[in-house]
N, C-alpha and C positions, 0 to 999 in steps of 0.2 A: 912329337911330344914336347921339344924343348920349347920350339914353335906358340902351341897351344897356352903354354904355362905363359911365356912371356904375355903372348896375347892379355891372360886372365887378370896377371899381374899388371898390365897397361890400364885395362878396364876397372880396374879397381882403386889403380890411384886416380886416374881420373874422375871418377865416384866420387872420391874421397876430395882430392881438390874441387868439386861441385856442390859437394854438400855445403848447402844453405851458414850453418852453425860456424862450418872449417873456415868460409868465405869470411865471414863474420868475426871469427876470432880472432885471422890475419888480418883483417882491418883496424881492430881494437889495438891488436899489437903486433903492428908493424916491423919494430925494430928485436924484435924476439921470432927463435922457432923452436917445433917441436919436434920431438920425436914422431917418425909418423906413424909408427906402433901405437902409442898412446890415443895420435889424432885420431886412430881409425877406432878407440875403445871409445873416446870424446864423442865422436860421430854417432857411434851407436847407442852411447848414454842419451844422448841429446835427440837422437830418432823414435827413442822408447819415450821419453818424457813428452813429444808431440802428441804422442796418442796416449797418453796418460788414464788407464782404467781406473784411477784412485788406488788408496792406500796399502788395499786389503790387498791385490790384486797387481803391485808394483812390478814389473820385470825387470828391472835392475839388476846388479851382480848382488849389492846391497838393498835391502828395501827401504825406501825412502830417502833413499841418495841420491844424488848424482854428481857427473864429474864436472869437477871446475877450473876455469885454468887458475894457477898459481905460480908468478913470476920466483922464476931461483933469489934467492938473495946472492947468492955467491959468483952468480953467473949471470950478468945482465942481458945475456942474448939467449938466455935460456928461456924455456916455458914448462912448465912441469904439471901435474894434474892430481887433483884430489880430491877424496868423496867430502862431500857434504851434505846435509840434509837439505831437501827441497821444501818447498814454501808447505806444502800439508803437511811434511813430519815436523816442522818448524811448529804449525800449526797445532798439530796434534799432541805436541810434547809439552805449548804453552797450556793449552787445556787441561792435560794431568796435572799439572803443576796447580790450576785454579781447584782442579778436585781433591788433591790430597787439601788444601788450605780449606775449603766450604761441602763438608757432608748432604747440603741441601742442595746442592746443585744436581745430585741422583733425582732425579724429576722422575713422575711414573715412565713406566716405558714404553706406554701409549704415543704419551705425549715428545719424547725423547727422539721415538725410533719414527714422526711423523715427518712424511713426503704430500709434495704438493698436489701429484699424481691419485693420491688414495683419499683427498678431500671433496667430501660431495659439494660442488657448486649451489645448485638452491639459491635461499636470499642473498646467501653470502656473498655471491660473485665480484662486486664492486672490491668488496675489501680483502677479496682473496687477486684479485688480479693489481689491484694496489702492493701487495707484498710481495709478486711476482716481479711486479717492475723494480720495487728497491731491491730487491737481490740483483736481478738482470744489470740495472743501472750502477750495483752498487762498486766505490773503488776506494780502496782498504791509503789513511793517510787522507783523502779528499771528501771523501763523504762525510759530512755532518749531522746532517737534518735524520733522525731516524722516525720512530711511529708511535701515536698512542693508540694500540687496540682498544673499544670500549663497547660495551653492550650487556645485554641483562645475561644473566646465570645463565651456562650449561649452553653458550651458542657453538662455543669449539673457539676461544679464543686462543687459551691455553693450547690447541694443539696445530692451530697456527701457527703462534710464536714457532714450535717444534719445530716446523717444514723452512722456518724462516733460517733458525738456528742450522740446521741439517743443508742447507742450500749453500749459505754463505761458507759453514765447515768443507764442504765440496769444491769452493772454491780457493780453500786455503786458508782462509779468512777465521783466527781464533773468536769464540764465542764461548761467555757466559750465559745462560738461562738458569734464572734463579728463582726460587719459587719465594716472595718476601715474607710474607708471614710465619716461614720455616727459617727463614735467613734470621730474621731480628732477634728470634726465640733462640738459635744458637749462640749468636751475639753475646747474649747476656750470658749461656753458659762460658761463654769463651773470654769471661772475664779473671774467670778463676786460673785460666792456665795462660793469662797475658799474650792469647792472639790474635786478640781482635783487631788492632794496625795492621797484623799481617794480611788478616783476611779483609780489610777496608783496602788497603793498598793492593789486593788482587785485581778487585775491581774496579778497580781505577785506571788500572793500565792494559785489561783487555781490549780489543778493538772493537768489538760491537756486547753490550750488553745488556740483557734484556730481565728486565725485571717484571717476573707475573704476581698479575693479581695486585699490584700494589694498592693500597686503600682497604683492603682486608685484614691490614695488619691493626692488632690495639695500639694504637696512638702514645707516643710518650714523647717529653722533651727531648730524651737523649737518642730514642733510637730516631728521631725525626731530624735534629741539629747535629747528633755527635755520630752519624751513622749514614742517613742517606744523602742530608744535603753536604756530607762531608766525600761522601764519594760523588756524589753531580757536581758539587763546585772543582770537580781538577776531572771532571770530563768534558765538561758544556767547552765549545769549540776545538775542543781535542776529538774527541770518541763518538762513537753512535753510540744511543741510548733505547731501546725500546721499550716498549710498555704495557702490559696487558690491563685492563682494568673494569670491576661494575660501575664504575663512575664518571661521571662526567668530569672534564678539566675542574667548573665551578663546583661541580657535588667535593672532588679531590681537595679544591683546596678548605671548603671547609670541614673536611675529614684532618685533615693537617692543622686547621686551627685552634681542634680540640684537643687538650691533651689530657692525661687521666689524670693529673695532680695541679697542673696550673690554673685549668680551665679554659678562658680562650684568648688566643695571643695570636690574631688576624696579622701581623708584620712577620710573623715569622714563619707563618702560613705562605705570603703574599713572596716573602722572599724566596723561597721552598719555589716557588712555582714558576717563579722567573728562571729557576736552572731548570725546569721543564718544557715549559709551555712553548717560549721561540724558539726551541729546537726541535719542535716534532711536528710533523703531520698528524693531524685526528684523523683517526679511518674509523668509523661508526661500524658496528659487526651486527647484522641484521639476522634474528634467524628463530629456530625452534629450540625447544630448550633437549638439546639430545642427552641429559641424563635423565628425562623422563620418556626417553622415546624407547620402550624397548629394542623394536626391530635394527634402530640402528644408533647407538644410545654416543660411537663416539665419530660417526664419518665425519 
């Protein structure tokens, strides 16, 4: 027996000195050790987050944590370990924060709860395997370039955006989906209780986000200058932008031109679209109009 145990006990620091993460973290910090009690908690944080089922579904001691190393302050050859949250509850926690700030970000739950897996192919294909690759390709801090969806009523653009939003959140990746002409209309309520900077500076600094339907909205100076080109101007080269839209770039920008009290002011249209237009792919959305389709009104 005593035998056996030592054996188990060999066999398992050995494990533990082989694990991938242990190898790695004694490389990182060389001049420091740990307890190997710890290591071997380390190990197993770190072998549960390889296989990572997402959020709902975490094995961890915590959910949404995991362990980190943490050098002592007091003890320079120390190494010490702590929870913290992983890049999705990071994720997930940036996102509550954008929804207490924007009521309108409750998108239907169609469109909310939509995967790429439950969209019927059809014409769409092109611009549905287009949004496939910028999730695939996509890398949160490098990516730029984001997409303008566009095409006539009821193709499923809005519940594209959805699977797009829902893909990237999978990856960890915080996302806004905003539906605009419910966004602008709170705006203006949100002058009364002075949160409108708060809620402009939401979107500002999410990582990817996606504004549907824009050019739906009634046109005005302020929510056009003091509202959307104020949240693109402090994202254009920072953030991905996406876009849902019935318009074309040119039909958009003279949707933009028009405003309900000036009339038409093409510079500020034209400037409007310069935080647009060289940041995005147009993916054109070909298809049937599925709010008149009964049998399959949202695939």
């Amino acid at each position: 027996m005593p035998n056996d145990y030592a054996n188990k006990l060999k066999r398992m620091q050995e494990a533990l000195n082989n694990h991938p993460d242990v190898i790695a973290l004694k490389d990182s910090h060389p001049d420091r050790k740990a307890k190997e009690s710890e290591l071997f908690h380390y190990a197993q944080s770190c072998t549960r987050c390889r296989s990572c089922p997402g959020l709902e579904d975490c094995r961890n001691e915590m959910s949404g944590h995991r362990l980190v190393p943490v050098p002592d302050q007091l003890k320079p050859d120390l190494l010490n370990f702590a929870l913290r949250p992983c890049k999705l509850q990071e994720a997930s926690m940036k996102q509550l924060q954008i929804q207490k700030l924007i009521r309108c970000h409750n998108v239907k739950d169609y469109i909310k709860n939509s995967i790429f897996d439950d969209l019927d192919i059809d014409q769409r294909k092109a611009a549905i395997v287009e949004c496939i690759r910028f999730c695939n390709d996509f890398k949160p801090n490098e990516t730029k370039e984001g997409l303008y969806l566009y095409g006539s009523y009821g193709v499923g653009k809005s519940r594209i955006a959805g699977a797009i939003a829902n893909e990237l959140a999978k990856q960890g990746v915080d996302v806004a989906l905003v539906y605009v002409p419910d966004f602008l209309e709170e705006m203006k309520d949100s002058i009364s209780d002075n949160t409108v900077q708060q809620k402009v500076d939401a979107l500002k600094r999410v990582t990817v986000l996606i504004l549907d339907d824009i050019g739906a909205e009634t046109n005005s100076s302020w929510t056009r200058d003091g509202i959307i080109s104020a949240i693109l101007n402090d994202r254009m080269e920072k953030f991905t932008t996406i876009y849902t839209s019935n318009l074309t770039m040119n039909e958009l920008n003279s949707h933009f031109a028009k405003t309900t009290k000036e009339g038409i002011n093409q510079k500020k249209a034209d400037r409007l679209l310069e935080r647009i237009e060289p940041f995005v792919k147009v993916v054109p959305v070909i298809g049937r109009n599925r709010r008149r389709d009964r049998n399959n009104p949202r695939g």
